[in-house]
C-alpha positions in Angstrom: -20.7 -20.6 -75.7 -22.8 -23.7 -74.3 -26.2 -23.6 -74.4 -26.8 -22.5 -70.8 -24.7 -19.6 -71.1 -26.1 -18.9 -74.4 -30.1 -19.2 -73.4 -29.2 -16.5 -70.2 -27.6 -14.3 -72.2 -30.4 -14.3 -74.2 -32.9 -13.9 -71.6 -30.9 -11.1 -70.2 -30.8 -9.3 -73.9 -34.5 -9.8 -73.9 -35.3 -8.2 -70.0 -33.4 -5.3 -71.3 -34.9 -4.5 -74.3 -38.2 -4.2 -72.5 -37.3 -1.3 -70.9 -38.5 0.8 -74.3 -41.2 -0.5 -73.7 -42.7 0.8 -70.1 -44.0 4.3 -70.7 -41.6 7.1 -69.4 -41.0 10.5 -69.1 -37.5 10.5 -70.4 -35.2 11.3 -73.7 -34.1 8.0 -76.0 -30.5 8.8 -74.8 -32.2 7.9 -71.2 -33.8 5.4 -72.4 -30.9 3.8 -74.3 -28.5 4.1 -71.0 -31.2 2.9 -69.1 -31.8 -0.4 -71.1 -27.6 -1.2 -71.5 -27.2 -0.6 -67.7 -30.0 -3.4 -67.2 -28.5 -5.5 -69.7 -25.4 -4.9 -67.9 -26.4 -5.3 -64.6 -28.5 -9.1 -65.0 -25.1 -10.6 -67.2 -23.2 -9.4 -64.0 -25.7 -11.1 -61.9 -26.2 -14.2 -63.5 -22.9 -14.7 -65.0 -23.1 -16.2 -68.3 -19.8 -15.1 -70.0 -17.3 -13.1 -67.9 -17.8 -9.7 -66.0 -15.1 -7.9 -67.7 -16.5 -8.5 -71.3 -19.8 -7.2 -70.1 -18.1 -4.2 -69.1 -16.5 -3.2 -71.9 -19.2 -4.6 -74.0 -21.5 -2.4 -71.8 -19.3 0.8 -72.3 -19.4 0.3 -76.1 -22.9 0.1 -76.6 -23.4 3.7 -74.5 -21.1 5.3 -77.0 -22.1 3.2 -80.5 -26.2 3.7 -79.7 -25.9 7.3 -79.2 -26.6 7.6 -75.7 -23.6 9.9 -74.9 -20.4 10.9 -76.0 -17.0 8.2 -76.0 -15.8 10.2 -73.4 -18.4 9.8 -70.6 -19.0 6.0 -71.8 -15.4 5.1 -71.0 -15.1 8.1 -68.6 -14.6 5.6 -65.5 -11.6 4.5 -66.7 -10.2 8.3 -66.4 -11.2 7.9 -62.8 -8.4 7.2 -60.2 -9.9 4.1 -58.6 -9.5 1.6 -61.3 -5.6 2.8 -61.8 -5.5 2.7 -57.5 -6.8 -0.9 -58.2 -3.8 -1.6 -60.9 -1.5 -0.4 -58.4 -3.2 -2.5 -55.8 -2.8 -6.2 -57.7 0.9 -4.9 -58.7 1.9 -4.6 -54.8 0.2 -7.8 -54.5 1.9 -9.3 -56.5 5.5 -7.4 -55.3 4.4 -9.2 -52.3 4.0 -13.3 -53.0 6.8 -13.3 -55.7 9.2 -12.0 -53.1 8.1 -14.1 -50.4 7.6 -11.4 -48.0 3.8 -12.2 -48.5 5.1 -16.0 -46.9 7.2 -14.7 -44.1 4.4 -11.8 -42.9 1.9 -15.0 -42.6 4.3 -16.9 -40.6 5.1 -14.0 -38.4 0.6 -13.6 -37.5 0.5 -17.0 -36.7 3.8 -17.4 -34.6 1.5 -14.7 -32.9 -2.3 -15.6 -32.9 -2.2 -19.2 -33.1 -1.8 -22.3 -35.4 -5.4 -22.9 -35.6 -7.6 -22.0 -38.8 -10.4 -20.9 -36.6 -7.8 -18.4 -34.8 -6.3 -17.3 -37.5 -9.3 -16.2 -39.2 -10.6 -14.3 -36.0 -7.5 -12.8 -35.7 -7.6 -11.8 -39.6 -11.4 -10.0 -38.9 -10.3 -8.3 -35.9 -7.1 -6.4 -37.6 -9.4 -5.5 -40.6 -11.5 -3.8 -38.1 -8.8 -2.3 -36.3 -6.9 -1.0 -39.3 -10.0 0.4 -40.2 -9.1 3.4 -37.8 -5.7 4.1 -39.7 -6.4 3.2 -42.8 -9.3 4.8 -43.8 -9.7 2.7 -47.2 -11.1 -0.7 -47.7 -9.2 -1.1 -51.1 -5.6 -0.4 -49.2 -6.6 -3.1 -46.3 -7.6 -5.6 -48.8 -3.9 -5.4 -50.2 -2.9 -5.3 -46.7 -4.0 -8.3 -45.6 -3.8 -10.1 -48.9 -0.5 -10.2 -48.9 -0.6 -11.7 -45.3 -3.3 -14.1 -46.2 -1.6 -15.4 -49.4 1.5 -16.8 -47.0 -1.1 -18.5 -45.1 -2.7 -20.1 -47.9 0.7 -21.6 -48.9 1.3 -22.4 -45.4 -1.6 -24.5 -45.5 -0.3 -25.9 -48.6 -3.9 -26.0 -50.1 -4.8 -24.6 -53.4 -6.4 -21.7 -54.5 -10.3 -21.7 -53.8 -10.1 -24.7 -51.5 -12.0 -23.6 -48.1 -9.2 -22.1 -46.1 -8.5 -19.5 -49.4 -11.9 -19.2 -49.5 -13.1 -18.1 -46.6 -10.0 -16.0 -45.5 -10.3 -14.2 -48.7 -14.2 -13.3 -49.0 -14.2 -12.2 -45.3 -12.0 -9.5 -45.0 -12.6 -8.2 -48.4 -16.4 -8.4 -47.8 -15.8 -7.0 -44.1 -13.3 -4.2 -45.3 -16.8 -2.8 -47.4 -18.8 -3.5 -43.9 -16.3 -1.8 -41.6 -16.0 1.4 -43.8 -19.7 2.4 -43.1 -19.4 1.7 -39.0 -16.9 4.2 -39.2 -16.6 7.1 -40.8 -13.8 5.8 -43.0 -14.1 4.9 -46.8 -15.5 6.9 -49.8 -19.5 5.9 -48.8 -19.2 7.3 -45.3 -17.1 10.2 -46.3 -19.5 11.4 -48.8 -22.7 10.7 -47.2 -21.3 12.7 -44.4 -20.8 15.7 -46.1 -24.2 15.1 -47.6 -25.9 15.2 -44.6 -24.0 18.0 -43.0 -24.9 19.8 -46.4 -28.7 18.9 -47.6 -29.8 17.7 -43.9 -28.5 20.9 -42.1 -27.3 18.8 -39.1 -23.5 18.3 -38.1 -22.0 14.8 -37.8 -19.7 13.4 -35.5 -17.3 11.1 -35.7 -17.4 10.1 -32.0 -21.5 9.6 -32.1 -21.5 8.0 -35.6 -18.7 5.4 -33.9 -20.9 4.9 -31.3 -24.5 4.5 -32.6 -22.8 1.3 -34.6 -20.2 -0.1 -31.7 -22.1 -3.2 -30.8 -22.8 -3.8 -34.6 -19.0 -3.7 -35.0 -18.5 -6.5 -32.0 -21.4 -8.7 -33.4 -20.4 -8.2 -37.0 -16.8 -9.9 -36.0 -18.5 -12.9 -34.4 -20.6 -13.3 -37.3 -18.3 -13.4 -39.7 -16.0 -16.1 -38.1 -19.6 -18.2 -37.1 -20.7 -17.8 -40.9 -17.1 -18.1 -42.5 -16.8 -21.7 -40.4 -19.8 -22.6 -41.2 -20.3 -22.3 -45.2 -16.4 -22.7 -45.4 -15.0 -25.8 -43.2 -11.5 -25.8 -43.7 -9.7 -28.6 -45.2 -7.1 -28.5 -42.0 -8.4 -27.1 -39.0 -4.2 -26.4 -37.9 -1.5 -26.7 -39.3 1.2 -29.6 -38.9 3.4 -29.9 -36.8 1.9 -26.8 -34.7 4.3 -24.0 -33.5 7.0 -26.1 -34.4 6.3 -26.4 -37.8 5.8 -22.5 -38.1 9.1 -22.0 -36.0 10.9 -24.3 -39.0 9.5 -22.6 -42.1 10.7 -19.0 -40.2 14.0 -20.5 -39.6 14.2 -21.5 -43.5 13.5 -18.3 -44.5 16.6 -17.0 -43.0 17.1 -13.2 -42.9 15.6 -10.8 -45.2 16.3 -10.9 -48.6 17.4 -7.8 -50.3 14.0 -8.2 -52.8 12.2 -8.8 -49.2 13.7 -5.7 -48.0 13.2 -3.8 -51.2 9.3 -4.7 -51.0 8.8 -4.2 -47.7 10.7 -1.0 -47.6 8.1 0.0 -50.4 5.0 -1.3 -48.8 5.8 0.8 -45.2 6.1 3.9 -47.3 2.9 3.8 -49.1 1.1 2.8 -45.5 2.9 5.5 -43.6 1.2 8.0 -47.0 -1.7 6.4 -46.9 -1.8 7.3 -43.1 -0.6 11.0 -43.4 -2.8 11.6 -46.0 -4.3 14.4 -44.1 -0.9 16.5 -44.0 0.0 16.0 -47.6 -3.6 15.8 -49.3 -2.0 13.2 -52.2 -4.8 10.8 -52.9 -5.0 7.8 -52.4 -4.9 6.0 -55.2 -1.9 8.4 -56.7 -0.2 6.6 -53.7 -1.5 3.2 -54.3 -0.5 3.4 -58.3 2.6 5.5 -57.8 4.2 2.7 -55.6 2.6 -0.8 -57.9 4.7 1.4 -60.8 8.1 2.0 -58.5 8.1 -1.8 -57.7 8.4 -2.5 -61.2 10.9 -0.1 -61.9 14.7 -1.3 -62.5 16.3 0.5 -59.8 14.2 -1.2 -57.1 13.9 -4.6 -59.1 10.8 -5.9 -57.4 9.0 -7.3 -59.8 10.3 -7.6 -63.4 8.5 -7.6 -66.9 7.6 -11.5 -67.4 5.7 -11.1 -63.9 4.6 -7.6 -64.7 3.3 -9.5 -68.1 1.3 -11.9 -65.4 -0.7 -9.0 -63.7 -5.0 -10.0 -65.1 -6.3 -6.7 -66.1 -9.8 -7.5 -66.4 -10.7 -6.4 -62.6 -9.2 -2.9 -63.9 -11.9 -3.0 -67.0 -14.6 -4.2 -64.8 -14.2 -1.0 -62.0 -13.7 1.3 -65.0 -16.8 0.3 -66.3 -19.0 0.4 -63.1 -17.9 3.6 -62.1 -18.7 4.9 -66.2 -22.3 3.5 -65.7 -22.9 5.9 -62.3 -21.6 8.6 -64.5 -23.6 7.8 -67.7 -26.8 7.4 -66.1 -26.8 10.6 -64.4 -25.8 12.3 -67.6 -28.7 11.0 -69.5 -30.7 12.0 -66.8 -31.8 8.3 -66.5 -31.2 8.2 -62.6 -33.8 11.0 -62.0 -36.5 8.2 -63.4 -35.2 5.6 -61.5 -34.9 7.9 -58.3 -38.6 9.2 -58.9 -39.6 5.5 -59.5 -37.8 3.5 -56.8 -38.6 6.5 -53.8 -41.9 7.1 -54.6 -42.6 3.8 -53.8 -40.3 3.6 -50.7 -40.5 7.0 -48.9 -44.3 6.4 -48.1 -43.5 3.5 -46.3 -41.0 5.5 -43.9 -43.5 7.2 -40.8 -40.8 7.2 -38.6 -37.0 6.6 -38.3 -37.6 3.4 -35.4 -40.4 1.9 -36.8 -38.9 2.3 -41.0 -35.0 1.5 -39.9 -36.0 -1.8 -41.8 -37.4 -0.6 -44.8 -34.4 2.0 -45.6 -32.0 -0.7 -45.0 -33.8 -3.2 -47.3 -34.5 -0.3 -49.9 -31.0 0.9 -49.9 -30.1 -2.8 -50.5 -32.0 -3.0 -53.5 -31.1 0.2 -54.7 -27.5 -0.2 -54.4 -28.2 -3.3 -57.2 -27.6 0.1 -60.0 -25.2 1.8 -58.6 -22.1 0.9 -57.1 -20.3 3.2 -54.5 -19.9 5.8 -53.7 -22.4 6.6 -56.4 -25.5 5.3 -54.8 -24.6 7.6 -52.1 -24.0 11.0 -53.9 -27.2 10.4 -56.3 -29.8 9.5 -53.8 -29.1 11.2 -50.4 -29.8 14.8 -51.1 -33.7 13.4 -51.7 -33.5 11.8 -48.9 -32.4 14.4 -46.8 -35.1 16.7 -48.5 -37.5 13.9 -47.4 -36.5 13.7 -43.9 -37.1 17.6 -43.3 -40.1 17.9 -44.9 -41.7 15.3 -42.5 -40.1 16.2 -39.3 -37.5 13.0 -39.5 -33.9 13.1 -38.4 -31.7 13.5 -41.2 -29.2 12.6 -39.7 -30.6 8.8 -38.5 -32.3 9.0 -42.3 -28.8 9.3 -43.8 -27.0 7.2 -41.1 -29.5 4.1 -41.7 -28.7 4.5 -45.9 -25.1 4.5 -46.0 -25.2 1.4 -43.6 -27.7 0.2 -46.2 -24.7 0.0 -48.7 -22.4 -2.4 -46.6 -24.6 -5.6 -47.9 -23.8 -6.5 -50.9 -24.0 -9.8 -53.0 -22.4 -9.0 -56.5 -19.1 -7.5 -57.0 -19.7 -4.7 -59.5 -21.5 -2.8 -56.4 -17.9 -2.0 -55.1 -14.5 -1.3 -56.3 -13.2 -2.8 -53.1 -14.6 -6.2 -53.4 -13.4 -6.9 -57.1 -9.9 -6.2 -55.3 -10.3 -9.2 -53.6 -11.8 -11.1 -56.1 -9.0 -10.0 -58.3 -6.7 -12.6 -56.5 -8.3 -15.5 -57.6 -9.1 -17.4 -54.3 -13.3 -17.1 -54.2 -15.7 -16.9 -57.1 -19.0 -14.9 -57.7 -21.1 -17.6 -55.9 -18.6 -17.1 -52.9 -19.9 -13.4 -52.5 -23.4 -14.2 -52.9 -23.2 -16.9 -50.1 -21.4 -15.1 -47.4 -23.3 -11.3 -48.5 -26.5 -13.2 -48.1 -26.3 -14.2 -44.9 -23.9 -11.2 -43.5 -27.0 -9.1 -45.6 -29.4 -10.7 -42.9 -27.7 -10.5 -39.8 -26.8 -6.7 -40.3 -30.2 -6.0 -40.6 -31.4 -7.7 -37.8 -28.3 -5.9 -36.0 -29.6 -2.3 -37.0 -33.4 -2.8 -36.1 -32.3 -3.1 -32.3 -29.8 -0.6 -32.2 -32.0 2.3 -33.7 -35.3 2.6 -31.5 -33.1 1.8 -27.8 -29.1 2.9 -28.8 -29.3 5.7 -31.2 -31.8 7.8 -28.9 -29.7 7.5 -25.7 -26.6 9.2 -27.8 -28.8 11.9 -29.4 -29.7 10.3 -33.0 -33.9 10.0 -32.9 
């Protein structure tokens, strides 16, 4: 470890163990899980030795200090979203070492266009749309990962050059964005059943689609302005044009029987993730299920020295964000924090036009401890409790937090970003750049849709 790395880490240590020292009304097991999820959280944000050894790091200091038991320390990794995410990078990888990854990129652009700036619109505007039938940011980021590697290669620039890039970091930070405008995703989906249960007041899928319509059409634009802008690409078409595209599809040739084997895998766990409803298997059983079948010897997708390849440290990084949510509420640290952080905020809110700021901002900052869905589920039933007692809507209360969780700047605040990350085409600094800006914007956005939109379709 260099110097740098060594003085932040120190400085981080440091922050942390001042937590025993602020006076509070909570146990030493609180206190403990309180001062490793701080120490946790600043190493994550400023990145002096890598996010997965924090993690585990993190998860073995809850269980050697005392705080709790082994089980709940490591007790995200018995969650199903870090194993969905296993199964994710496994498709992912069925896909590029195929080449059907190379032949779906093609195919988009013989169809929107040869141009970066087209391609990258058109890449925004099917996350959104496939935000309708597939009602999980995690499942579109492997989507259109596997569509965006082939155009990365089609570019013929490297990993991490500007076209990667910006390709990459948009749709994975958009498929987090999307997921709150609808009610799609694990956040929306449990902060509606919150408010329907602790706010008394029904929600509707129609009306919640509404009230954030034109934040969906200026989010799109957004995105492509701000993804052009911090992210010029290298080459703003390709070579050659059509022609060139027409070629590379002509060398291809017909479908390969691996081809055909992954995409034969990848259309049946869509079409499950789509019919979800009739079957009720999760998710992530489907997502982990089929990055296991495409390793297996019958279907000979992938075989063991690429298996072997597969970086498991985005799996240990999830596993340990989700075990902090769980750890913290077990100690009973995130009362304090709740108590702390809303006592402050709630008497700033005297109305749901005039305070749509100070939720978002709040909810911003808040979501810095706990990623999602777990922010949600820990903080809304006070909120809702809030918004009754002083004559607020619940429903615009709860509506204007769980859009609060779409901005994000660090990837431990969402399984579904370090799936993108997980590919290797941005870095940390990428996400804070783009989540900054997109942050900004989106608030702007919801401070003129709440007092003159939201009224006129019954949310006031």
């Amino acid at each position: 470890m260099t110097r740098s790395p060594l003085i932040s880490t120190t400085l981080c240590t440091a922050a942390a163990l001042g937590v025993f020292l602020i006076p509070m009304d909570m146990s030493p097991q609180a206190y403990k899980a309180l001062a490793i999820t701080v120490w946790m959280v600043l190493l994550w944000i400023f990145s002096p030795i890598d996010h997965s050894i924090t993690s585990l790091a993190g998860c073995f200091l809850y269980w050697a200090s005392g705080a709790v038991s082994f089980e709940t320390a490591f007790s995200g990794f018995s969650q199903d979203t870090p194993w969905f995410l296993f199964g994710a990078i496994i498709l992912g990888t069925m896909a590029a070492q195929s080449g059907l990854a190379r032949r779906l990129a093609y195919s988009v652009m013989s169809l929107v266009g040869v141009s970066y700036a087209r391609i990258l619109l058109g890449v925004i505007l099917v996350d959104f749309l496939m935000t309708f039938i597939v009602p999980s940011g995690t499942a579109r980021v492997v989507i259109l990962a596997s569509i965006c590697l082939g155009i990365v290669e089609a570019f013929g620039v490297p990993p991490k050059s500007n076209i990667s890039r910006g390709l990459f970091i948009i749709f994975t930070y958009t498929a987090t964005i999307f997921d709150k405008m609808l009610i799609a995703g694990a956040a929306s989906i449990v902060a509606r059943g919150l408010i329907e249960r602790s706010g008394g007041v029904p929600v509707y899928y129609s009306q919640w689609f509404l009230a954030y319509l034109p934040c969906d059409l200026i989010t799109v634009a957004a995105c492509w302005v701000t993804v052009l802008w911090l992210y010029p690409p290298e080459k703003k078409e390709l070579s050659q044009g059509r022609a060139f595209i027409d070629l590379q599809l002509a060398k291809l040739g017909p479908l390969t029987d691996r081809e055909k084997r992954a995409a034969l895998l990848m259309v049946l766990t869509v079409v499950l993730w789509l019919t979800d409803f009739i079957h009720h298997v999760p998710a992530a059983m489907i997502g982990f299920g089929a990055g296991l079948a495409a390793c297996l010897p019958g279907i000979g997708v992938i075989d063991s020295e690429e298996f072997k390849r597969i970086d498991p440290l985005p799996i240990i990084l999830v596993g340990a964000v989700l075990s902090m949510a769980v750890v913290l509420v077990e100690t009973k640290a995130i009362d304090v924090l709740n108590a702390a952080f809303f006592s402050r905020v709630l008497p700033l809110v005297q109305s749901v036009n005039y305070s749509a700021l100070v939720l978002y901002w709040a909810g911003f900052f808040y979501h810095f401890f706990l990623p999602e869905p777990s922010n949600i589920s820990t903080s809304m039933p006070l909120l809702m409790s809030f918004a009754k007692s002083n004559n607020l809507s619940p429903l615009a209360i709860g509506m204007i937090w769980t859009f609060a969780a779409g901005g994000k700047i660090f990837m431990y605040q969402s399984p579904v970003l370090i799936v993108g990350y997980s590919y290797g085409q941005f870095e940390a600094k990428d996400l804070l750049k783009v989540g900054l800006v997109l942050t900004v914007v989106e608030s702007l956005i919801l401070i003129l849709l709440v007092p003159t939109l939201w009224p006129l379709i019954g949310i006031h």
